[in-house]
C-alpha positions as CSV (number, residue, x, y, z in Angstrom):
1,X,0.0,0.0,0.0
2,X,1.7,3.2,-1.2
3,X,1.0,6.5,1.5
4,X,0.9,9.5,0.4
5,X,1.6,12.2,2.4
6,X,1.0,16.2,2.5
7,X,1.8,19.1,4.0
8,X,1.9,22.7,3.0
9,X,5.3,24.3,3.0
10,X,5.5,28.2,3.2
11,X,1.9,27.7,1.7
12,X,3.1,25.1,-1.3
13,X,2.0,21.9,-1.6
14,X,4.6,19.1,-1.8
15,X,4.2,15.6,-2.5
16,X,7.3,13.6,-1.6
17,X,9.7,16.2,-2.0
18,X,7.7,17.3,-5.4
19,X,5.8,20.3,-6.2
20,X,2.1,19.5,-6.8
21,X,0.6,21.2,-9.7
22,X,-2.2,22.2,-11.0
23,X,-3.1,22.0,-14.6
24,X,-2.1,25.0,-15.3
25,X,0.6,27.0,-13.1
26,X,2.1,30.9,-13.1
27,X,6.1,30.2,-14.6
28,X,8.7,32.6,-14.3
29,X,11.4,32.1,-17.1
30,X,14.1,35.0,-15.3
31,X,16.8,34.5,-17.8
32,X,14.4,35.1,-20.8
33,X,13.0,38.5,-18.8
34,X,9.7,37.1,-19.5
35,X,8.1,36.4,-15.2
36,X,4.4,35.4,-15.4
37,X,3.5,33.4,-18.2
38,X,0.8,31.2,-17.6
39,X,1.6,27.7,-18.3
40,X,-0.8,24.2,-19.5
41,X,1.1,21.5,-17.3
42,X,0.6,19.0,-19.7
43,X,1.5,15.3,-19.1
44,X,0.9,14.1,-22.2
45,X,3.0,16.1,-24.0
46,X,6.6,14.8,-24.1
47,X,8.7,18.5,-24.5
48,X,7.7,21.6,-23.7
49,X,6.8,24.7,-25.8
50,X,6.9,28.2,-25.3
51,X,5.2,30.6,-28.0
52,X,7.7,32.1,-30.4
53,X,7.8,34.1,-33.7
54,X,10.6,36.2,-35.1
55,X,13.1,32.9,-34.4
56,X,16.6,33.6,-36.0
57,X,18.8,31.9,-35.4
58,X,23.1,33.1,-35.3
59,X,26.5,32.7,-33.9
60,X,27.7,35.0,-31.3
61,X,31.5,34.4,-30.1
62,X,31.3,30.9,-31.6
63,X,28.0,29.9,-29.8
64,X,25.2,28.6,-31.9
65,X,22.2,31.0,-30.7
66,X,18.9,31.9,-31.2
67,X,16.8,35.0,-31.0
68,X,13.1,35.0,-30.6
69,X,10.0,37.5,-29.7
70,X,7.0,36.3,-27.5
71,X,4.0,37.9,-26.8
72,X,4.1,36.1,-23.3
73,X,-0.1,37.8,-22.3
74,X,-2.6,36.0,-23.7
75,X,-5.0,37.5,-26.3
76,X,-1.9,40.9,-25.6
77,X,-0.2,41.1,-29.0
78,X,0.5,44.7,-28.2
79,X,3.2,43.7,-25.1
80,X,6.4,42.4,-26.8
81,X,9.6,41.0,-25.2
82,X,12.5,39.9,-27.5
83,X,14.7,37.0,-26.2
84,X,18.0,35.5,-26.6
85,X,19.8,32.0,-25.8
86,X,21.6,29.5,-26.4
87,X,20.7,27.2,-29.1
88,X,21.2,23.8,-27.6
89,X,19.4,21.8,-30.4
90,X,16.8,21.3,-33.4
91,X,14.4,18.8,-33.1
92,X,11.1,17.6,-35.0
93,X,8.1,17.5,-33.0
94,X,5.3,16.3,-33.7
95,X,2.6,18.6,-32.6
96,X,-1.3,17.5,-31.0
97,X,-2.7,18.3,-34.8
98,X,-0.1,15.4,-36.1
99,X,1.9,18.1,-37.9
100,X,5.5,17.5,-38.0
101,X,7.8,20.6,-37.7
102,X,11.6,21.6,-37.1
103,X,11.9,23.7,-34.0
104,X,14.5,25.3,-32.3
105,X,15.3,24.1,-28.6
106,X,16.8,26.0,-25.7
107,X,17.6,25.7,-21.9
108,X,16.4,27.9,-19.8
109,X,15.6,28.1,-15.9
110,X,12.0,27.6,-15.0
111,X,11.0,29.1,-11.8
112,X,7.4,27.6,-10.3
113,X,6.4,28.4,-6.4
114,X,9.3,28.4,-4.7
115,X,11.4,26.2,-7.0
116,X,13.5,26.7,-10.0
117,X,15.5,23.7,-12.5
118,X,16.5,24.0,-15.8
119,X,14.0,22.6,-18.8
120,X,14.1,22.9,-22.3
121,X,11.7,24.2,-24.4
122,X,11.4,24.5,-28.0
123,X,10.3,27.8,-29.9
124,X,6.9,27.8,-31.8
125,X,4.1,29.9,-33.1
126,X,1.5,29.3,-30.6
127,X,-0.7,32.3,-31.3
128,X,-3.6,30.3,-32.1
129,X,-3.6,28.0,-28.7
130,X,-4.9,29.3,-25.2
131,X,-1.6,28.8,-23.8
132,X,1.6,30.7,-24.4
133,X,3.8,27.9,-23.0
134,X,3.3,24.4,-23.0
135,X,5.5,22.7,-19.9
136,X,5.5,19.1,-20.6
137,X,6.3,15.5,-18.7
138,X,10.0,15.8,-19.3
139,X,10.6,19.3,-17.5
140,X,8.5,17.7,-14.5
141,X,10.2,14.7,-14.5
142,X,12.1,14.5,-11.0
143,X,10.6,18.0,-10.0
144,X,6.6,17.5,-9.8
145,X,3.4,16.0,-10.0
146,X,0.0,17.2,-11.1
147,X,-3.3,17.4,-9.8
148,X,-5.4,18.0,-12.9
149,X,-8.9,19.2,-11.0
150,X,-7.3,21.8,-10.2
151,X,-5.4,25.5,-11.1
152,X,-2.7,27.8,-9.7
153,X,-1.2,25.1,-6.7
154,X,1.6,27.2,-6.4
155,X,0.0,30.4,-6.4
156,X,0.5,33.5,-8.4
């Protein structure tokens, strides 16, 4: 019989050492200069997505890199915040439609309650989905779980 139990920590709820989420969560993304995006926590998804559009990629002291402006408030296309980092990779993913596409993926830290770890996300058009970001099982692996009846665990 496996026993679960919880306990609130500075008002967070933890789940053997694990962050509980809800379905969606509040993400601060600190080295991007983009705090509070609102995020789908989304099991099914393999890798994570953050909403993208001007990606151009380049080489800055012999570092593959990537530059990239998001619109990080939904339904706000007025508020703009142009991004760099590191281009760690390019991978196709296959989105929820069945579409295959070539994205660019970076690593970034991802600050949630009172928590932060690195996670990579790749850089798409999102414009038509409710979400700006996407954080999928692999950037909660080792770092939570999630209650899906519920919103905002972890506070705003």
């Amino acid at each position: 019989m496996i026993m679960f139990k919880w306990y609130r920590k500075r008002q967070k709820l933890i789940l053997h050492g694990k962050l509980v989420l809800g379905w969606r969560e509040w993400c601060d993304l600190p080295v991007l200069g983009l705090p509070k995006i609102k995020a789908k926590i989304d099991s099914g998804a393999r890798t994570s997505a953050l909403h993208a559009f001007n990606i151009k990629p380049f080489t800055k002291d012999g570092k593959p890199m990537v530059g990239f402006d998001v619109h990080p408030i939904q339904r706000n296309d007025d508020y703009c915040v142009h991004c760099e980092a590191e281009l760690v990779d390019r991978r196709l993913i296959r989105s929820s439609n069945g579409e295959k596409e070539l994205r660019c993926v970076i690593k970034t830290p991802c600050h949630i309650g009172n928590r932060a770890w690195n996670i990579e996300l790749t850089l798409t058009n999102r414009a038509s989905m409710r979400f700006r970001m996407l954080l999928g099982r692999e950037a909660l692996r080792h770092h939570a779980v999630v209650d899906p009846v519920v919103s905002f665990l972890q506070g705003d």
